[in-house]
PADRENFI-451148 format. One record per residue (C-alpha): residue in three letters; y negated, x negated, z. Coordinates in steps of 0.2 Angstrom, whole numbers, plus 5000, padded with zeros to 4 digits. Layout:
% residues N
(node ALA,(Y,X,Z))
...
END
This chain:
% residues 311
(node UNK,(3754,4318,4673))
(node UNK,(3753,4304,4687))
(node UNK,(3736,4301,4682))
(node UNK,(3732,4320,4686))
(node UNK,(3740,4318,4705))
(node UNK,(3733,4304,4709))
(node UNK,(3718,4310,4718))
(node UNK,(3731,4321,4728))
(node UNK,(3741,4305,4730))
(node UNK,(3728,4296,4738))
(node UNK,(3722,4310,4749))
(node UNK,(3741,4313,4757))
(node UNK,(3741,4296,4759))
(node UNK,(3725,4293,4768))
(node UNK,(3730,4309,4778))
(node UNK,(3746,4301,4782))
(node UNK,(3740,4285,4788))
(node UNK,(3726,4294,4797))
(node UNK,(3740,4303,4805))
(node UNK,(3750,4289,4810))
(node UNK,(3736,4281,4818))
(node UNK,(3731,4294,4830))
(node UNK,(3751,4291,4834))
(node UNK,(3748,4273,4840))
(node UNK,(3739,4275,4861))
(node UNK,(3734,4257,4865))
(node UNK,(3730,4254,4885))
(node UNK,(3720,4239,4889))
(node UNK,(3725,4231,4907))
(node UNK,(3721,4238,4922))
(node UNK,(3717,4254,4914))
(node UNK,(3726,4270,4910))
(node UNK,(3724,4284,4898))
(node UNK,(3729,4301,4900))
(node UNK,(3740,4312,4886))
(node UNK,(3732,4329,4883))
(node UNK,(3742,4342,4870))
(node UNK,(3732,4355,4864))
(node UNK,(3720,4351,4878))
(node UNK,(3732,4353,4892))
(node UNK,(3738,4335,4902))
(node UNK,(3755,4329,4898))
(node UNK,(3756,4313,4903))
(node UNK,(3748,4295,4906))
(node UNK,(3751,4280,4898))
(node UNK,(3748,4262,4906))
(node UNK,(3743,4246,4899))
(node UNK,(3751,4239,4884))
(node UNK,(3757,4250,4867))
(node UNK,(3765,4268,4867))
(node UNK,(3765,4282,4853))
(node UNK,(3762,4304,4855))
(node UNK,(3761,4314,4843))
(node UNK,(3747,4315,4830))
(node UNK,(3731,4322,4832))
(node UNK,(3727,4337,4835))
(node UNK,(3742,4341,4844))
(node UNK,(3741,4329,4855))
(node UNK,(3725,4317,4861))
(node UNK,(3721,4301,4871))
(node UNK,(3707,4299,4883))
(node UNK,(3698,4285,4883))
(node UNK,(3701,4270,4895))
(node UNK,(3699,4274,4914))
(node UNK,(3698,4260,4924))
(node UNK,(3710,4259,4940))
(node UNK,(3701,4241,4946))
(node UNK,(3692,4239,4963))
(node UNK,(3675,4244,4962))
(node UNK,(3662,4242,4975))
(node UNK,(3646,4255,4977))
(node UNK,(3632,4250,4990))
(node UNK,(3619,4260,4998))
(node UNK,(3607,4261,5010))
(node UNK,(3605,4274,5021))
(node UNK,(3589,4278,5031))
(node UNK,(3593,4283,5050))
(node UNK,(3584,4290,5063))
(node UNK,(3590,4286,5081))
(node UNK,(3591,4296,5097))
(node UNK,(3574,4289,5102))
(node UNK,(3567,4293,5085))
(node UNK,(3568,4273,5077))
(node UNK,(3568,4272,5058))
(node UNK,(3581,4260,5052))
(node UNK,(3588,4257,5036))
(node UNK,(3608,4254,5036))
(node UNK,(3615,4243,5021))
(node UNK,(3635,4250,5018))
(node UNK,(3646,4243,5005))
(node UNK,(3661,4253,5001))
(node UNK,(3675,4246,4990))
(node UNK,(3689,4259,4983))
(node UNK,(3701,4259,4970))
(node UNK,(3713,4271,4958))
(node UNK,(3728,4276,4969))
(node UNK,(3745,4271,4961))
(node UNK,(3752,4287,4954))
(node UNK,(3735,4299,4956))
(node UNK,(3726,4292,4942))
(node UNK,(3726,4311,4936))
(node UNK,(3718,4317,4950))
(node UNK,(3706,4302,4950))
(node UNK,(3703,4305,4932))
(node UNK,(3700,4326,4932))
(node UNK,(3696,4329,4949))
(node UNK,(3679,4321,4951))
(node UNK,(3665,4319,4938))
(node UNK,(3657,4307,4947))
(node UNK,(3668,4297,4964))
(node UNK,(3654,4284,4965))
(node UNK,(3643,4299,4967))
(node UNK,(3654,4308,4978))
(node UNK,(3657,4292,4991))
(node UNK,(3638,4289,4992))
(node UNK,(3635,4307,4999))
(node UNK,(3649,4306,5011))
(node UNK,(3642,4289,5016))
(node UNK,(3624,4297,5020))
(node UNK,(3630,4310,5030))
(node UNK,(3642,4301,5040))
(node UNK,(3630,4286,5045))
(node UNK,(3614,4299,5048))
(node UNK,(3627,4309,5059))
(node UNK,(3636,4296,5071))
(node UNK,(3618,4287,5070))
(node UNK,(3609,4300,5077))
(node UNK,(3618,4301,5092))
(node UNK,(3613,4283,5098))
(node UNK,(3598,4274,5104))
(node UNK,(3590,4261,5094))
(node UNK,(3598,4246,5103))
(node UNK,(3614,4253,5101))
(node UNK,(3615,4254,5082))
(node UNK,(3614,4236,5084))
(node UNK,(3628,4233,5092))
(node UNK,(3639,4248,5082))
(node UNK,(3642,4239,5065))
(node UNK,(3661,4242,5068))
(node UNK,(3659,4258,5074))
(node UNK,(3651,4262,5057))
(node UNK,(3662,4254,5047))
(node UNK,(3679,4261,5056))
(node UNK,(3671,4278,5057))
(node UNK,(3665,4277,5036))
(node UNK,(3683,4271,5034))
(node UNK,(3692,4284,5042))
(node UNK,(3681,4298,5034))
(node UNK,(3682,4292,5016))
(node UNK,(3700,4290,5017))
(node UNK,(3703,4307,5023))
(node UNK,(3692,4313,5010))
(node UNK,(3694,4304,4994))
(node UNK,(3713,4304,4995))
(node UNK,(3711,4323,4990))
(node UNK,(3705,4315,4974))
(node UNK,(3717,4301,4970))
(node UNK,(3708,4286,4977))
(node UNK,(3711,4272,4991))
(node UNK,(3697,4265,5002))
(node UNK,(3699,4249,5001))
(node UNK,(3686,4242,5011))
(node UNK,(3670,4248,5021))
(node UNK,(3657,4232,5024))
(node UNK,(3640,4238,5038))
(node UNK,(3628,4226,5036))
(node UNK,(3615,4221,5052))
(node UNK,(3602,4238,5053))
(node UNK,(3584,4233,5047))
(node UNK,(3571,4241,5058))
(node UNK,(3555,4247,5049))
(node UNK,(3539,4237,5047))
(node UNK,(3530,4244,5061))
(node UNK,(3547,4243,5072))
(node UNK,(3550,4226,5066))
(node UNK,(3531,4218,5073))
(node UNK,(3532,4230,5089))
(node UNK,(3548,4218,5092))
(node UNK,(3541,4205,5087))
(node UNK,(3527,4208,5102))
(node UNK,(3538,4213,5115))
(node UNK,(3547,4195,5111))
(node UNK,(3531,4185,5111))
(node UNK,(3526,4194,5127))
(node UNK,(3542,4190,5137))
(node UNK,(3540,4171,5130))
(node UNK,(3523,4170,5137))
(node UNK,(3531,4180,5156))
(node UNK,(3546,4165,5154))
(node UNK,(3532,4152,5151))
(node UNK,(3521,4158,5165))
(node UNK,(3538,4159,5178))
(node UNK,(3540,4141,5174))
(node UNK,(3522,4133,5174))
(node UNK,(3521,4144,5191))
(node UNK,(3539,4137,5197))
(node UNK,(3533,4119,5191))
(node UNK,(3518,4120,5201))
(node UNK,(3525,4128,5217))
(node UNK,(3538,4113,5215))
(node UNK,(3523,4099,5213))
(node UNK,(3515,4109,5230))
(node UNK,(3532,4109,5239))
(node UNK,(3532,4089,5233))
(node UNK,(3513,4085,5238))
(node UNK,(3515,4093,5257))
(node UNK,(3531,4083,5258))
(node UNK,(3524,4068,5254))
(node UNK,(3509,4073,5264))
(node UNK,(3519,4076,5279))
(node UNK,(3528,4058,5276))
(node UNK,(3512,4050,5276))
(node UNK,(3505,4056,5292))
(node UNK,(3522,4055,5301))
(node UNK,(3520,4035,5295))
(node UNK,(3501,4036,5302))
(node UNK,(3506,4044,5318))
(node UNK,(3520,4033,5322))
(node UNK,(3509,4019,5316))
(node UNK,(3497,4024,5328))
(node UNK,(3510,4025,5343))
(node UNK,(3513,4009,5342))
(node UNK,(3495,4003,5340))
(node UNK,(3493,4012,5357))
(node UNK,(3509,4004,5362))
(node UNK,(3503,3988,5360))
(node UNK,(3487,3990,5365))
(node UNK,(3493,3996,5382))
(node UNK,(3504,3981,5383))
(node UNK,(3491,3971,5379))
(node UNK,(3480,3977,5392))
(node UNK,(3494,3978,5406))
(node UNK,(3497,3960,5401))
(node UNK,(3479,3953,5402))
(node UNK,(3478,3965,5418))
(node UNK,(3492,3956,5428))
(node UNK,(3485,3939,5422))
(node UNK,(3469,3943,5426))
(node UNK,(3474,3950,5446))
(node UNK,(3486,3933,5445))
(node UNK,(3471,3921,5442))
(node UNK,(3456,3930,5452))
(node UNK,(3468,3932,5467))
(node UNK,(3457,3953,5465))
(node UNK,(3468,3969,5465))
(node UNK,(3472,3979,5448))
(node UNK,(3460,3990,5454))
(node UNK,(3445,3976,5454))
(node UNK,(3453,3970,5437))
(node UNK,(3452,3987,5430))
(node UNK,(3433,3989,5434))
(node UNK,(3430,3973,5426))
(node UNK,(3435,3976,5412))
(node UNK,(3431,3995,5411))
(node UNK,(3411,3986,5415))
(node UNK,(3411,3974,5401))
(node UNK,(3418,3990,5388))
(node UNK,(3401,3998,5392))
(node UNK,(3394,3983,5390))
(node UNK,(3401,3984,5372))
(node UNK,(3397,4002,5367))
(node UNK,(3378,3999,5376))
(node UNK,(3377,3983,5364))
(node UNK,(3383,3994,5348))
(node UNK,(3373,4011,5355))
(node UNK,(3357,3997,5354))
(node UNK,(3363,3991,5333))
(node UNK,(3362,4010,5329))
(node UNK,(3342,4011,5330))
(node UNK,(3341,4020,5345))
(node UNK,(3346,4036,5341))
(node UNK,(3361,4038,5352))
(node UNK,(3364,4044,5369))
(node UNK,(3377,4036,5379))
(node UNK,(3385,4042,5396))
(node UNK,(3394,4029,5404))
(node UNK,(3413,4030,5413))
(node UNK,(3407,4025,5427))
(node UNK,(3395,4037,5430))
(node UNK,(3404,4051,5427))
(node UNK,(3415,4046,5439))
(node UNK,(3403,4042,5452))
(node UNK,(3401,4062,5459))
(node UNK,(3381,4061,5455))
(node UNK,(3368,4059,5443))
(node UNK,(3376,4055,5426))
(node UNK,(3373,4036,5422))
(node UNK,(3365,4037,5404))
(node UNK,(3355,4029,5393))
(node UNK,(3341,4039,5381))
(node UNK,(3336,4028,5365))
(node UNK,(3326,4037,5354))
(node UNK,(3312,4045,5360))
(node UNK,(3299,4044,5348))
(node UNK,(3286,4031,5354))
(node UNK,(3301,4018,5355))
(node UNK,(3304,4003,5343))
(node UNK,(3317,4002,5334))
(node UNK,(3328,3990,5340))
(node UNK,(3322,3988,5360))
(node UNK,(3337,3985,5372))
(node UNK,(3342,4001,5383))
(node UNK,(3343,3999,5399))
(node UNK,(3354,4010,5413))
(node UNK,(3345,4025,5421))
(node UNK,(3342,4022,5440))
(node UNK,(3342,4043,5440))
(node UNK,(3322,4042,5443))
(node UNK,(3307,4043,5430))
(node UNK,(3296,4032,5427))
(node UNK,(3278,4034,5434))
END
């Protein structure tokens, strides 16, 4: 008799520990798993052991994560003066506490979802501002992405956590248009400079130029200076000694100047004509001496001019 039940044994025990399984709902950490009878949520159970009632009548999902998660993107913009840039986002979000069953039905796919609200929201707000300016609006960006997601996600049981704008990156062909509007304002910097450094060494030259011919000028004062106390000097001696007046002295000496310049006129091979003081000051004919002409020797002594030719 026992060995006739026995198959029926083993199959109600079988069933009974298959049953008494599907009783047992084990939650990892950070996890939660939502209670479904005939289909229809009941409840959710949290990490560690807990017991339902046996399948079919009531079922367990599977795992769903509640840790933060991070989703990146990025998103190619167009600026108000038509600049192609590519915007990296990161967006970190989480499981709210207590809407893991919205979290869990609501939305098939939430990374999905925050992606699409992240490329509209950039590709609007960035369309409205130059190229410079999205430069300068990473935290515009990221409140603005913030502020949108939370709005919207909270519908669906989730928390932004975080919203992370990195710099834009301009296009290839934007990148090296910058890159020659750069090298071109180093070269207009370098230019200013060597034109500033040379305008300095100008401004030092004439200075020192101007220095140097005051010196020369002053220098040549007082040569004259001397020189006209040196004359005055041997004047008075001379008028002292000769018992003549300044006027006499004044002839002497003026008579053995021309003397001089006749002697150098003579050592220059007689190619120079030389008028005399005295003979312009005489009220007639100029007092001169021609050396020169072209039957004369080089070398032969001038003579004064009487003011008649020679026969």
């Amino acid at each position: 008799m026992l060995a006739e039940n026995l198959p029926i044994l083993v199959v109600v025990v079988i069933l009974v520990l298959a049953l008494g399984a599907s009783m047992i709902v084990i939650t990892r950490e950070r996890h939660v798993r939502m209670i479904e009878t005939f289909g229809k949520f009941t409840s959710v159970r949290r990490a560690g052991l807990s017991l339902k009632l046996p399948w079919p009548i009531q079922n367990a999902t599977a795992n769903f994560s509640t840790k933060l998660r991070e989703i990146g993107e990025e998103v190619e913009v167009k600026s108000s003066d038509n600049a192609f840039v590519v915007v990296p986002i990161r967006v970190q979000y989480r499981v709210k506490q207590g809407a893991e069953r919205d979290a869990y039905y609501l939305l098939e796919s939430p990374a999905g979802q925050i992606r699409s609200y992240v490329v509209n929201q950039v590709r609007s707000s960035a369309s409205s501002q130059p190229f410079n300016a999205l430069f300068q609006s990473r935290d515009f960006f990221e409140s603005e992405i913030e502020r949108t997601l939370t709005e919207r996600m909270a519908e669906f049981g989730y928390h932004i956590e975080n919203v992370l704008v990195d710099d834009p990156q301009p296009s290839e062909d934007l990148r090296a248009a910058f890159d020659r509007v750069i090298s071109s304002e180093r070269l207009r910097e370098a230019a200013t400079n060597e034109a500033e450094a040379e305008r300095i060494r100008m401004v030092a030259r004439a200075n020192a130029d101007g220095e140097a011919l005051q010196i020369k000028g002053e220098a040549y004062a007082r040569f004259r200076k001397i020189v006209a106390e040196g004359n005055a000097e041997a004047l008075k001696l001379f008028s002292g000694e000769t018992g003549l007046g300044p006027d006499a002295g004044l002839k002497f000496f003026t008579s053995i100047n021309e003397m001089e310049a006749l002697t150098a006129a003579a050592e220059a091979g007689g190619k120079v004509v030389f008028v005399t003081g005295s003979a312009a000051t005489s009220g007639g004919a100029a007092m001169g001496m021609l050396a020169g002409a072209d039957d004369a020797e080089p070398g032969t002594p001038l003579r004064p001019w009487d003011g008649h030719p020679e026969s």
